[in-house]
C-alpha positions as CSV (number, residue, x, y, z in Angstrom):
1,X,210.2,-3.6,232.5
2,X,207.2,-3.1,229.9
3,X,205.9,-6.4,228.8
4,X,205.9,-6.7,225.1
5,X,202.7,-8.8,224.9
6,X,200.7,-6.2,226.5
7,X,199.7,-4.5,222.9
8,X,197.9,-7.6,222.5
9,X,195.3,-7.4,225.7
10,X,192.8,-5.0,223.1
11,X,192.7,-8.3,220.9
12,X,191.8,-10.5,224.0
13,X,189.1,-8.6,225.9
14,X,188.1,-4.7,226.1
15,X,185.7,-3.7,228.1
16,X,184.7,-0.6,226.8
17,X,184.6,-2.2,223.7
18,X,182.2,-5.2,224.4
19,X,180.7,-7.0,221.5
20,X,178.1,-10.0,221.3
21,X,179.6,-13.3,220.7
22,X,179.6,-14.8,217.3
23,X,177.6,-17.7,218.9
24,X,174.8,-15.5,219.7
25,X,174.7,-14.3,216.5
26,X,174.5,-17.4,214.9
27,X,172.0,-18.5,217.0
28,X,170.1,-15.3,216.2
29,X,170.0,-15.8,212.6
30,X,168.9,-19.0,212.8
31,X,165.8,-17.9,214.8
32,X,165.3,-15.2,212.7
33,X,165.2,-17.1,209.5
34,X,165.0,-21.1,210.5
35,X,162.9,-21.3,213.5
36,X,159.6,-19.0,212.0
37,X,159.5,-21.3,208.6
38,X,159.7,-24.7,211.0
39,X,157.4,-22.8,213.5
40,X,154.8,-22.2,210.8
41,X,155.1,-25.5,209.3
42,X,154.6,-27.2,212.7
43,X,151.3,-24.9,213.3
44,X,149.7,-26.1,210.1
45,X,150.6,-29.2,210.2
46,X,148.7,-29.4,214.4
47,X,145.8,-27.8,212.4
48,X,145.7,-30.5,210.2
49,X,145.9,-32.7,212.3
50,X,143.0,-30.9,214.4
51,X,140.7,-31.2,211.7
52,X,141.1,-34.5,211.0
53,X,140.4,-35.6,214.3
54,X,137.5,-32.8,214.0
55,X,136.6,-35.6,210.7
56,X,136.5,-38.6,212.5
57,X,134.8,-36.7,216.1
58,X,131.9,-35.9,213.8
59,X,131.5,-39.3,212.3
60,X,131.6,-41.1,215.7
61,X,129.0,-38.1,216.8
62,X,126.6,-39.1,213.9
63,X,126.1,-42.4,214.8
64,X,125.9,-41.9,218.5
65,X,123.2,-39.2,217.9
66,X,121.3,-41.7,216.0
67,X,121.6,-44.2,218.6
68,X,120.9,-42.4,221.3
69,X,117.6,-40.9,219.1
70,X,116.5,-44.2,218.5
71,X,117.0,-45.0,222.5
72,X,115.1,-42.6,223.4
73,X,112.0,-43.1,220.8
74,X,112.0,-46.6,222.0
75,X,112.0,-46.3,225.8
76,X,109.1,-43.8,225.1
77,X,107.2,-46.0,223.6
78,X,107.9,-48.6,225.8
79,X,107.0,-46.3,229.0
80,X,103.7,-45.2,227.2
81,X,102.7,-49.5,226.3
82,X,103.1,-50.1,230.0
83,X,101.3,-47.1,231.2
84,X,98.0,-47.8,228.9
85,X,98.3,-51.4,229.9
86,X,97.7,-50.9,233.3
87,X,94.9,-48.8,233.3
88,X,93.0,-49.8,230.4
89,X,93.8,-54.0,230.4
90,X,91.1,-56.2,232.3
91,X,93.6,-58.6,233.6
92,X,95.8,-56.4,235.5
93,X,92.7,-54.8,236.8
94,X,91.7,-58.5,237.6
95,X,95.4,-58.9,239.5
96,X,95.2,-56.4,241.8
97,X,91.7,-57.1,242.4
98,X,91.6,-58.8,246.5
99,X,89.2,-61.8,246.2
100,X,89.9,-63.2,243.2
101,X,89.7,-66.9,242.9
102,X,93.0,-68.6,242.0
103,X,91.7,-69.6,238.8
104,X,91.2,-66.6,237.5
105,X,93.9,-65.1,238.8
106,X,96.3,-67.3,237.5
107,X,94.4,-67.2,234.1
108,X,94.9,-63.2,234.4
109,X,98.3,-63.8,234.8
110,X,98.8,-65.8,231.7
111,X,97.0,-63.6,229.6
112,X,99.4,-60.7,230.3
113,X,102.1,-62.5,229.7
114,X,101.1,-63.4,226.4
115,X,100.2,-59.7,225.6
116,X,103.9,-58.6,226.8
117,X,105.4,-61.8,224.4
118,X,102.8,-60.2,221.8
119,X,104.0,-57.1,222.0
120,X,108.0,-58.2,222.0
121,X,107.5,-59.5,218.5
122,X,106.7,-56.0,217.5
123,X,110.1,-54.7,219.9
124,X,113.4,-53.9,217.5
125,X,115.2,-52.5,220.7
126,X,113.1,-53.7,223.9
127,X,114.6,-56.6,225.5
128,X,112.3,-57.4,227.8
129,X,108.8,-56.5,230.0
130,X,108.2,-57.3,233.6
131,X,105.0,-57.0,235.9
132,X,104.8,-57.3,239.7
133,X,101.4,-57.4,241.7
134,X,102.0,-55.8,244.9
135,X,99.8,-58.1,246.3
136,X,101.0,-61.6,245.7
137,X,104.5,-60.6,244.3
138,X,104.4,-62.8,241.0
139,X,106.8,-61.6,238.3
140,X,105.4,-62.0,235.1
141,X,108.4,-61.4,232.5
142,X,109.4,-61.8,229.1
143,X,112.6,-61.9,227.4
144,X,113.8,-61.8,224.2
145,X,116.9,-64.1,222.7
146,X,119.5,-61.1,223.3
147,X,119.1,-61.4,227.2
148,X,120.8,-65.2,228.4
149,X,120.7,-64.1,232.4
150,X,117.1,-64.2,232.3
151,X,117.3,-65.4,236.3
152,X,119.9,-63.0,237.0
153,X,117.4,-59.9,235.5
154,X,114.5,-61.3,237.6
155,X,116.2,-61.7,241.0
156,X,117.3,-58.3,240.7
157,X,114.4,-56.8,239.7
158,X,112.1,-58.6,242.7
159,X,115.3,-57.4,245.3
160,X,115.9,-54.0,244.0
161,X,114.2,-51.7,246.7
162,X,114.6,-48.8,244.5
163,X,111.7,-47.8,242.1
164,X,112.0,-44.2,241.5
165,X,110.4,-44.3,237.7
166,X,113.7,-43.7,236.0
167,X,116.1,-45.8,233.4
168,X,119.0,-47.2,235.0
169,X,122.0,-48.6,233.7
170,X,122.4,-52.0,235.9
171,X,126.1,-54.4,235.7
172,X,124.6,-58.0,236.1
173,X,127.3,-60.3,235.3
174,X,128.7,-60.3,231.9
175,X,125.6,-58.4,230.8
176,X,124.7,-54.4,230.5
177,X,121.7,-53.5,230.5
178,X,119.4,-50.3,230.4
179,X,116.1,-50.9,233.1
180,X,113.6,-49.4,234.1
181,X,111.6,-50.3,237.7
182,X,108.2,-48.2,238.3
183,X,105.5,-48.4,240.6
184,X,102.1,-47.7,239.4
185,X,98.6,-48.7,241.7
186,X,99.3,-51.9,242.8
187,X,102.0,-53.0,240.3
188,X,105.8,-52.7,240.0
189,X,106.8,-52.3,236.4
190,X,109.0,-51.9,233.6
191,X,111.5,-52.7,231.1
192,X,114.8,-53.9,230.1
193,X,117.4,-53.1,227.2
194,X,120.2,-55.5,226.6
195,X,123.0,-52.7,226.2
196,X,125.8,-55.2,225.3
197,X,124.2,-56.3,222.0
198,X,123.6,-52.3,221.2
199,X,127.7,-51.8,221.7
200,X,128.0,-55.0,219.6
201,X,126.0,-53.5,216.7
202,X,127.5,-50.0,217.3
203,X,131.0,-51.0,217.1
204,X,130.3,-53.1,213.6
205,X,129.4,-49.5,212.2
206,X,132.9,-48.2,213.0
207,X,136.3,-48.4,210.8
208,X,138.4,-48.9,214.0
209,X,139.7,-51.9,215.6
210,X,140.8,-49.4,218.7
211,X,137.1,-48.2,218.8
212,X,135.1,-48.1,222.4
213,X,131.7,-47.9,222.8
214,X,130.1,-47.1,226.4
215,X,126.9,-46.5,228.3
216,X,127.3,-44.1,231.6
217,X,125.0,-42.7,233.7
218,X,127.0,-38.8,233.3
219,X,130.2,-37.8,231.4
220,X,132.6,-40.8,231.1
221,X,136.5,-39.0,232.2
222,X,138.4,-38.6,228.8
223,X,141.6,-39.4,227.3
224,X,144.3,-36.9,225.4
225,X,145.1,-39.6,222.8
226,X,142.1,-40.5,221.9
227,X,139.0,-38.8,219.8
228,X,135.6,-39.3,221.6
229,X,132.4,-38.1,220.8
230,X,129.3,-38.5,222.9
231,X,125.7,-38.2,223.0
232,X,123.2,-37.0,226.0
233,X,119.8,-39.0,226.0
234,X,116.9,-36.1,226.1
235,X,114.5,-37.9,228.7
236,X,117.2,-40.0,230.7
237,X,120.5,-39.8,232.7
238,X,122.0,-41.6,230.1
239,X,125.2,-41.1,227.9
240,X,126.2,-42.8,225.2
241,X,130.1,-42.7,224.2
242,X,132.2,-43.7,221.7
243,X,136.3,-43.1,221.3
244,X,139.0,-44.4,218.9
245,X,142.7,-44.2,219.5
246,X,144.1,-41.2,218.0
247,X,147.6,-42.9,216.4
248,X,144.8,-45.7,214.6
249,X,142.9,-42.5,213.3
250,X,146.1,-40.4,211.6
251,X,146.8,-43.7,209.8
252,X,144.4,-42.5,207.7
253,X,146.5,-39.3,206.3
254,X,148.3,-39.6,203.3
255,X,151.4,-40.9,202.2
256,X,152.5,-37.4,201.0
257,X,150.8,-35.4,204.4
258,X,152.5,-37.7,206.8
259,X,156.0,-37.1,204.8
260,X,155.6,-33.5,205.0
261,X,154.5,-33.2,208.5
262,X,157.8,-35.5,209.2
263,X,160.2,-33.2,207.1
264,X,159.2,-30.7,209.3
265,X,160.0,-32.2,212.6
266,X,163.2,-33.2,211.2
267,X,164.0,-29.5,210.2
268,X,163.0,-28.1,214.3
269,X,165.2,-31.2,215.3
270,X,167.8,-30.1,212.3
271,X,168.3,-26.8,214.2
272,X,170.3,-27.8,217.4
273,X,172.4,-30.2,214.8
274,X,172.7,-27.4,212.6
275,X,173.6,-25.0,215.4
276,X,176.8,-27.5,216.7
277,X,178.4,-27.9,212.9
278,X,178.7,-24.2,213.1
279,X,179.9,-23.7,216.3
280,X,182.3,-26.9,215.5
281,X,183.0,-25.3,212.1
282,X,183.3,-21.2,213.0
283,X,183.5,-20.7,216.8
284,X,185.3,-23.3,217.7
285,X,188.3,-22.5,216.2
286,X,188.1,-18.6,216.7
287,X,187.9,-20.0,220.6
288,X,190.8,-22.2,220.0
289,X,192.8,-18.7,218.4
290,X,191.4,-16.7,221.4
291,X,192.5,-19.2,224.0
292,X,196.1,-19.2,222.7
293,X,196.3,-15.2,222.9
294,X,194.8,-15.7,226.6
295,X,197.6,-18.4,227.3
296,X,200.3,-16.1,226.3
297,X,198.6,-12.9,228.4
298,X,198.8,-15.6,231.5
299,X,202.8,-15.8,230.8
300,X,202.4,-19.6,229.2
301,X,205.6,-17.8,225.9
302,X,205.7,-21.2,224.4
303,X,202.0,-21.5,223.9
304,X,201.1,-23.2,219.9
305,X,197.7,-24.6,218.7
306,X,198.6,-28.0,218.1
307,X,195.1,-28.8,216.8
308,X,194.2,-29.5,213.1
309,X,191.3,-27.2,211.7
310,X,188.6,-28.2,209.8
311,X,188.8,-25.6,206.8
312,X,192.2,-24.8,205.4
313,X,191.3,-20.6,205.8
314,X,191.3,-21.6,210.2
315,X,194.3,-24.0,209.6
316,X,196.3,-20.9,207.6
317,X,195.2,-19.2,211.2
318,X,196.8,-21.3,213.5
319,X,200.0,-21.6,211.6
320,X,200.4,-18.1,211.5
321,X,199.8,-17.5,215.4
322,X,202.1,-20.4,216.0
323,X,204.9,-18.4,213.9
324,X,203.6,-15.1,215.5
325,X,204.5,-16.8,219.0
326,X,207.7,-17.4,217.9
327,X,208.6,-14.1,216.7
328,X,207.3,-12.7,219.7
329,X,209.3,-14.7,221.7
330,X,212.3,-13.8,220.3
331,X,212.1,-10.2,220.1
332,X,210.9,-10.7,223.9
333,X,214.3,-12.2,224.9
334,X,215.6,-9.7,223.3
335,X,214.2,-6.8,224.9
336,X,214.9,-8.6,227.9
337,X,218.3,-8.8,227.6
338,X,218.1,-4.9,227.2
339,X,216.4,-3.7,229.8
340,X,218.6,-5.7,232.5
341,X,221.4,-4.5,230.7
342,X,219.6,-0.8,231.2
343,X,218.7,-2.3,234.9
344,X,222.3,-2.9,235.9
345,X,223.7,0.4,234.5
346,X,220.8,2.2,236.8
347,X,221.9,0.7,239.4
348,X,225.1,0.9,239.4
349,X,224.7,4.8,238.5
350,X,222.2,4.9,241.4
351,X,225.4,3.3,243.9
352,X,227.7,5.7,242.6
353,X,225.2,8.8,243.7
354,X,224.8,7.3,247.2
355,X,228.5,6.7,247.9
356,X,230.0,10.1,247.2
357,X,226.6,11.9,249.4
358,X,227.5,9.1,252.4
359,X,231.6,9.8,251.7
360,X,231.1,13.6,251.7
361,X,228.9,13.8,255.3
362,X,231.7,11.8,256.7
363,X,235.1,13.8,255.9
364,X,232.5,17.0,256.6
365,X,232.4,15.2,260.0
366,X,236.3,14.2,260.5
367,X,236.9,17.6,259.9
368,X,235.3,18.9,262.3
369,X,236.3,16.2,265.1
370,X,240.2,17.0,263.9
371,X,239.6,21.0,265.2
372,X,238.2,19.4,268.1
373,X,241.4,19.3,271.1
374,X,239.4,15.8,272.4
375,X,238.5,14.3,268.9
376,X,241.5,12.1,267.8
377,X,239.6,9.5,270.1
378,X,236.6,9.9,267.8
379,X,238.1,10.1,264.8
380,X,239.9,6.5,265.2
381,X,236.1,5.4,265.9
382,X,235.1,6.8,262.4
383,X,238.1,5.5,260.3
384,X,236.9,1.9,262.0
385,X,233.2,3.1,261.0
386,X,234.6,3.9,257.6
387,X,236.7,0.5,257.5
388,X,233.3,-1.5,258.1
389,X,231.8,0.5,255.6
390,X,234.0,0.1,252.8
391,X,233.9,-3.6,253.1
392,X,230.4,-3.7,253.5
393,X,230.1,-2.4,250.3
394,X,232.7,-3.5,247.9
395,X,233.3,-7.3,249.3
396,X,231.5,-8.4,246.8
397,X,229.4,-7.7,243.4
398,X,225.7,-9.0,244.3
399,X,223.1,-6.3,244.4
400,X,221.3,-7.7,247.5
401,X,223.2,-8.7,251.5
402,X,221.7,-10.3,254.7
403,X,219.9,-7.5,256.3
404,X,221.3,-8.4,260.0
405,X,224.9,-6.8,258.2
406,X,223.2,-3.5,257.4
407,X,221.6,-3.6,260.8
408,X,225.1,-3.9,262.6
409,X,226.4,-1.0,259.8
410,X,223.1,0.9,260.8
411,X,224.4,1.1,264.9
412,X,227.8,1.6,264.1
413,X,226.4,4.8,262.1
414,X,224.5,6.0,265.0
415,X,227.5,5.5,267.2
416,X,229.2,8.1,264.9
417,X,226.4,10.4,264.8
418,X,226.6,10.7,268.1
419,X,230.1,12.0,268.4
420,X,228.9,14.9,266.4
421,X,225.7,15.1,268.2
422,X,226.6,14.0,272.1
423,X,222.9,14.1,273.7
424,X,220.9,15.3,270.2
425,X,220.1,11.1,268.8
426,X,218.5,8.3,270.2
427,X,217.3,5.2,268.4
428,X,215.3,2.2,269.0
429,X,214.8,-1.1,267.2
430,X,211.8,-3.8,267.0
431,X,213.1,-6.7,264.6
432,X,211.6,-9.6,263.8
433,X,214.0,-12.6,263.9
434,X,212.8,-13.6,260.6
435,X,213.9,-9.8,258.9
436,X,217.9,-10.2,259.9
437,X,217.5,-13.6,257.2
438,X,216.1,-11.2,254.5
439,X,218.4,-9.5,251.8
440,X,218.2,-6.2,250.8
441,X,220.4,-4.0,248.7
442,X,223.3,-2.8,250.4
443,X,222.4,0.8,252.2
444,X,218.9,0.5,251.5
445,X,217.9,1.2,254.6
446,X,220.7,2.9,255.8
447,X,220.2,6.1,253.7
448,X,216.9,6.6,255.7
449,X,218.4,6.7,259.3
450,X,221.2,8.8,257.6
451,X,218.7,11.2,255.8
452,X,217.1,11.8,259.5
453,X,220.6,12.9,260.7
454,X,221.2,15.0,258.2
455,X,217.4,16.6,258.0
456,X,216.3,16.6,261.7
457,X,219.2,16.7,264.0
458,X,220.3,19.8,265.5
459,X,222.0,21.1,268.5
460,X,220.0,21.6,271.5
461,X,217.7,19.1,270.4
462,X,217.0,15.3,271.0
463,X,215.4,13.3,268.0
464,X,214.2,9.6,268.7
465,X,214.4,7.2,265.8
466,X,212.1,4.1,265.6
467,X,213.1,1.8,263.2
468,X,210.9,-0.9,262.8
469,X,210.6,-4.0,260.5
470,X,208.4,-6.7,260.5
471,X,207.9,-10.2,258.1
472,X,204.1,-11.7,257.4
473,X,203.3,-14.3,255.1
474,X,205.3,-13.3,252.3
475,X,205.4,-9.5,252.9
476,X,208.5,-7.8,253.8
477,X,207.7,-4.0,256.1
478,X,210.2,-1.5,257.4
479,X,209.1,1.8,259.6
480,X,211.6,4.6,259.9
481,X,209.7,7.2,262.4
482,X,211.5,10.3,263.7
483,X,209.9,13.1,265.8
484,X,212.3,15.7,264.0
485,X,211.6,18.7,262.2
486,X,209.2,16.8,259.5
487,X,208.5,17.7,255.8
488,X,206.3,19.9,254.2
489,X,203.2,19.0,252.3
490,X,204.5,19.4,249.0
491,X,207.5,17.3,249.8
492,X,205.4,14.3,250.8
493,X,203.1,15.1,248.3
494,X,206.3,15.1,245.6
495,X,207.9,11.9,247.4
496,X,204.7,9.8,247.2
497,X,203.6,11.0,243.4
498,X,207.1,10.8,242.3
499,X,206.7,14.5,240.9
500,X,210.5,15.2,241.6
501,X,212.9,16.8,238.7
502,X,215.8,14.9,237.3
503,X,217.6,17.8,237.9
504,X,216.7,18.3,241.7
505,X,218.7,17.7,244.3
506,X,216.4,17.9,247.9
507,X,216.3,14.2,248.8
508,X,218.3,12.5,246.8
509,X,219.5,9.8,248.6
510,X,215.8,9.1,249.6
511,X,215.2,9.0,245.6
512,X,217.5,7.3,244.8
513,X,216.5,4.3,247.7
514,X,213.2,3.8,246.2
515,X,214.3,4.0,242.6
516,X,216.2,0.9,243.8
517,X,213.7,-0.6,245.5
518,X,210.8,-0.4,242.5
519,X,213.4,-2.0,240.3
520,X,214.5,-4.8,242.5
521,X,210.9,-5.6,243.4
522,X,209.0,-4.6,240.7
523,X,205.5,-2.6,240.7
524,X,204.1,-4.8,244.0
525,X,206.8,-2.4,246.4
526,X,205.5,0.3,248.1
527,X,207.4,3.2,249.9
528,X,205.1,5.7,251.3
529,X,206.1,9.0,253.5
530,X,203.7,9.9,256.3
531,X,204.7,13.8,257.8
532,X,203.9,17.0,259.6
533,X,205.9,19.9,260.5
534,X,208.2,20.4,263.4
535,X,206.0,16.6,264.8
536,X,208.2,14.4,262.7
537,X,208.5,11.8,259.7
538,X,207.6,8.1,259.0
539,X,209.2,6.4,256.1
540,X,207.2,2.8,255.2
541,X,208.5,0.2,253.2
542,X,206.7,-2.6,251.5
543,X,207.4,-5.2,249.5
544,X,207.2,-9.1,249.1
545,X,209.4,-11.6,249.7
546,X,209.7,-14.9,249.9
547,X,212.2,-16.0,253.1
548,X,214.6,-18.3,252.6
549,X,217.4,-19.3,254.9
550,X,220.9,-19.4,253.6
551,X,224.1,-20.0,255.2
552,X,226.4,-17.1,255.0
C-alpha cells in the first residue's frame, strides 16, 4: 500500500537538496556585522589602555633614571675621595708605616677619622666610610644618622673575605645597603649607602599606594599585572626598579573612558545572549515544526505540538500543522480502508486463477487413469486426493493455514503424481519443527511442487524435488530445487524483474504465488528463481515472521 505521508519526506530532509541551517546563518550575520564593530572597539580600547600604562612606565622611568644618575655620580665621587686619600694623606701613610710608636699611631688614626666625619658633612647620599690597616686590623668608620646597625655594618665588613673593588648590594638585618670593600697598599676600604632610606624617599615621589621600589644586583623577574620600569647603573652591577599595580593605575581613566570600554565588553558578552533569544525566538520553533513532520514520517499519526509559541505568526504555525495532522489522518484511514478492500478483491481473484489451473491438471489426469484397464484403483486415490483438497481450501475464510496441513496436502499431491508418472518423481523434505507452526496462505507452496510436475516431468525421466524450509530469528525460508528441464534466461530474468504481461499466461500459477506473497508480507518478502537449462530449478522464498504457537 502507498503511504500517504510519503509526499511529505522532500519537506523533512533531501539530500540532494541540502541547505545550511538557519542557525548558521544567524550566527553568520552576527559575525559579519556584530563581532567586527565589538572586535574593533575591544582593540582600541587595549590600545588605550597600552598607552596609559606606556604614561605611567615613563613616569616611574624618569625618576628611576634620576636616581640611579645621582647613584652613580655619588659613588664616583666617593671611589675617587678614598683613592686620593690614600695616596696623598700623611696619616694613612703613617698607618701602614711598620715602626710606628703607638702614640702616633693612634694619633694617625684619629685624625682620619675626623677627615672621613669631615668629609660626611659634605655627603647628601654617602652613608658611611671605613678604613682597615692591613697591619693591625683597626676599622676606622663613620656613619651617618640613616645607618642604626652601625655594629652590624662593621662585623661584616672586618669578616667579609671578599674585596674584589666592586659595589655590592649587602641584606644586614632590617637594613639594605649598597657597599663597597677594596683593597689598596696596605689598607681595605670603602663605603656604604643606606639603600632603605633611598626606597623611602623614592616611594614619597610616587602617586601609588601599590608602588614597589627595589635594588638588585641584575634584572628583578616581572609581573603581567603590574607596570615596572627600571634603570641600569653605568659603572655597577646594579638595578634600580620600580612597579605599581596595574588595576591602582587604570583608576586613573575617566569616568566616560572606563564606561565606554565597559559597553564594549558588555556588547562581545551581548552576542552569545543575543545568539540564544534568536534561536529561542526563530529556530526553536521551526525545530519544534520539523520535529513533528519527523514524528509523523516515524509512524507516531497522532503526533500535535502541544507547545505555546512565542510570536503569534509560529503559534498560527503550529495550529495549522496540528489541523494538517488531522486531516491527514483521516484521509489516511480512508485510503486504508480502500486498498484492503482492493487487497481482498486481489486475492480472492488471485484464488479463483489457482483453483480452476489445479482443477483442470486433475480431471486432465482422471481421464487418462479411466482409459487406463488398471486405473479405477488410482482414480479412488485421487477423488480422496481431491476430497482433502476441497476441504483444505474451503473449510474456512482466513487467508493464512498451519503450514504442517499444506505439507500433508503437498505428499498426498506427490502420491498422485506418481500414478501418472510411476518411476519419473521423487521428493525429499528437510523441515524445521518450528516451519509446520507457521501459516502460510493456503497453496502457497503447493503451486511450486505442482509447477515442477507440470514443467519438468516426463516419461523416461526421474526428477528429484528438494523442498526445503527453514526458521531463523524471525525469518521465514523455503527452497523448492528440481534437477528437471530448467528455465531459460529470460524467464528467470522475467520472474525476478517482474517484466511479465497481464496478458501472459507462461507461469501463472508461479505469478500468481508471489503476487500473494508481496501482498501478505509486504515489500520485506523475497522470492527469487535460480536456473539453467536441462540442470534444473530453485525457487527461494523469503520473508519475516514472527512464530507464534497456536492451538489448532
Amino acid at each position: 500500500m502507498r503511504n500517504p505521508f510519503n509526499s511529505l519526506k522532500p519537506l523533512i530532509s533531501n539530500p540532494l537538496i541540502s541547505k545550511p541551517h538557519i542557525t548558521v546563518k544567524i550566527l553568520l550575520l552576527m559575525l559579519l556585522f556584530v563581532v567586527p564593530l565589538n572586535v574593533i572597539s575591544i582593540l582600541s580600547s587595549l590600545e588605550f589602555f597600552r598607552y596609559y600604562a606606556a604614561q605611567v612606565e615613563t613616569g616611574l622611568k624618569n625618576i628611576t633614571d634620576v636616581y640611579i644618575n645621582t647613584l652613580d655620580y655619588h659613588t664616583e665621587r666617593a671611589d675617587l675621595y678614598l683613592y686620593e686619600m690614600l695616596n696623598n694623606s700623611q696619616e694613612c701613610a703613617i698607618l701602614e708605616r711598620q715602626g710606628v710608636l703607638p702614640y702616633e699611631y693612634e694619633n694617625a688614626k684619629y685624625q682620619c677619622y675626623n677627615i672621613l666625619s669631615a668629609q660626611m658633612e659634605q655627603e647628601e647620599v654617602i652613608s658611611g666610610y671605613f678604613l682597615i690597616p692591613k697591619r693591625t686590623g683597626d676599622c676606622i668608620m663613620t656613619l651617618d644618622g640613616t645607618l642604626g646597625n652601625g655594629p652590624e655594618i662593621k662585623e661584616y665588613i672586618t669578616g667579609t673575605k671578599e674585596c674584589d673593588n666592586l659595589w655590592h648590594v649587602v641584606q644586614l638585618g632590617d637594613e639594605c645597603v649598597l657597599l663597597r670593600t677594596a683593597s689598596e697598599k696596605n689598607f681595605y676600604y670603602g663605603a656604604v649607602i643606606s639603600l632603605t632610606s633611598q626606597q623611602k624617599e623614592i616611594e614619597e615621589l610616587g602617586n601609588y599606594s601599590s608602588q614597589r621600589v627595589s635594588f638588585t644586583e641584575g634584572l628583578p623577574d616581572t609581573e603581567r599585572n603590574r607596570i615596572q620600569a627600571l634603570s641600569k647603573s653605568r659603572r655597577m652591577n646594579l638595578v634600580l626598579t620600580m612597579d605599581v599595580s596595574r588595576s591602582e593605575c587604570y583608576k586613573g581613566i575617566s569616568f566616560w573612558n572606563r564606561i565606554l570600554i565597559a559597553f564594549t565588553f558588555i556588547f562581545i558578552l551581548a552576542v552569545p545572549v543575543i545568539y540564544t533569544y534568536m534561536k529561542k525566538l526563530i529556530v526553536r520553533p521551526l525545530n519544534r515544526l520539523n520535529q513533528g513532520f519527523c514524528e509523523i514520517e516515524s509512524g507516531n499519526r497522532h503526533y500535535t505540538v502541544e507547545d505555546k509559541a512565542e510570536t503569534r505568526e509560529f503559534q498560527d504555525a503550529y495550529d495549522s500543522f496540528n489541523r494538517m495532522v488531522g486531516s491527514m489522518e483521516s484521509l489516511r484511514l480512508d485510503n486504508i480502508e480502500k486498498e484492503l478492500d482492493k487487497k481482498k478483491l486481489e486475492l480472492d481473484n488471485l484464488k479463483l486463477q489457482i483453483r480452476p489451473h489445479f482443477l483442470l491438471n486433475t480431471f486432465n489426469l482422471m481421464y487418462y487413469l479411466l482409459r487406463s484397464p488398471d486405473g479405477t484403483g488410482e482414480v479412488r486415490k485421487l477423488i480422496l486426493y481431491l476430497s482433502d483438497y476441497f476441504r483444505y481450501l474451503f473449510r474456512s475464510d482466513r487467508d493464512v493455514e498451519l503450514f504442517d496441513k499444506e505439507l500433508t496436502l503437498i505428499e498426498g499431491y506427490v502420491e498422485v503424481a506418481k500414478i501418472r508418472y510411476p518411476n519419473g518423481l521423487d521428493i525429499s523434505y528437510d523441515i524445521d519443527p518450528e516451519v509446520r507452526l507457521i501459516r502460510v496462505p493456503p497453496l502457497l507452496i503447493h503451486n511450486f511442487v505442482e509447477n515442477v510436475v507440470k514443467h519438468a516431468l516426463s516419461v523416461g525421466k526421474c526428477v528429484h524435488i528438494l523442498l526445503t524450509a527453514h526458521y531463523e530469528e524471525g525469518w521465514v525460508q523455503f527452497e523448492i530445487s528440481d534437477d528437471g528441464n530448467g528455465m531459460s534466461q529470460e524467464q528467470v530474468r522475467k520472474i525476478n524483474e517482474r517484466l511479465w504481461e497481464q496478458e501472459e499466461t507462461d507461469h501463472m500459477g508461479i505469478r500468481n504465488a508471489i503476487r500473494r506473497i508481496e501482498y501478505l508480507y509486504g515489500p520485506a518478502a523475497r522470492v527469487r528463481v535460480r536456473s539453467q537449462t536441462e540442470e534444473g530449478t530453485t525457487f527461494t522464498i523469503t520473508f519475516p515472521y514472527e512464530l507464534e504457537v497456536e492451538e489448532e
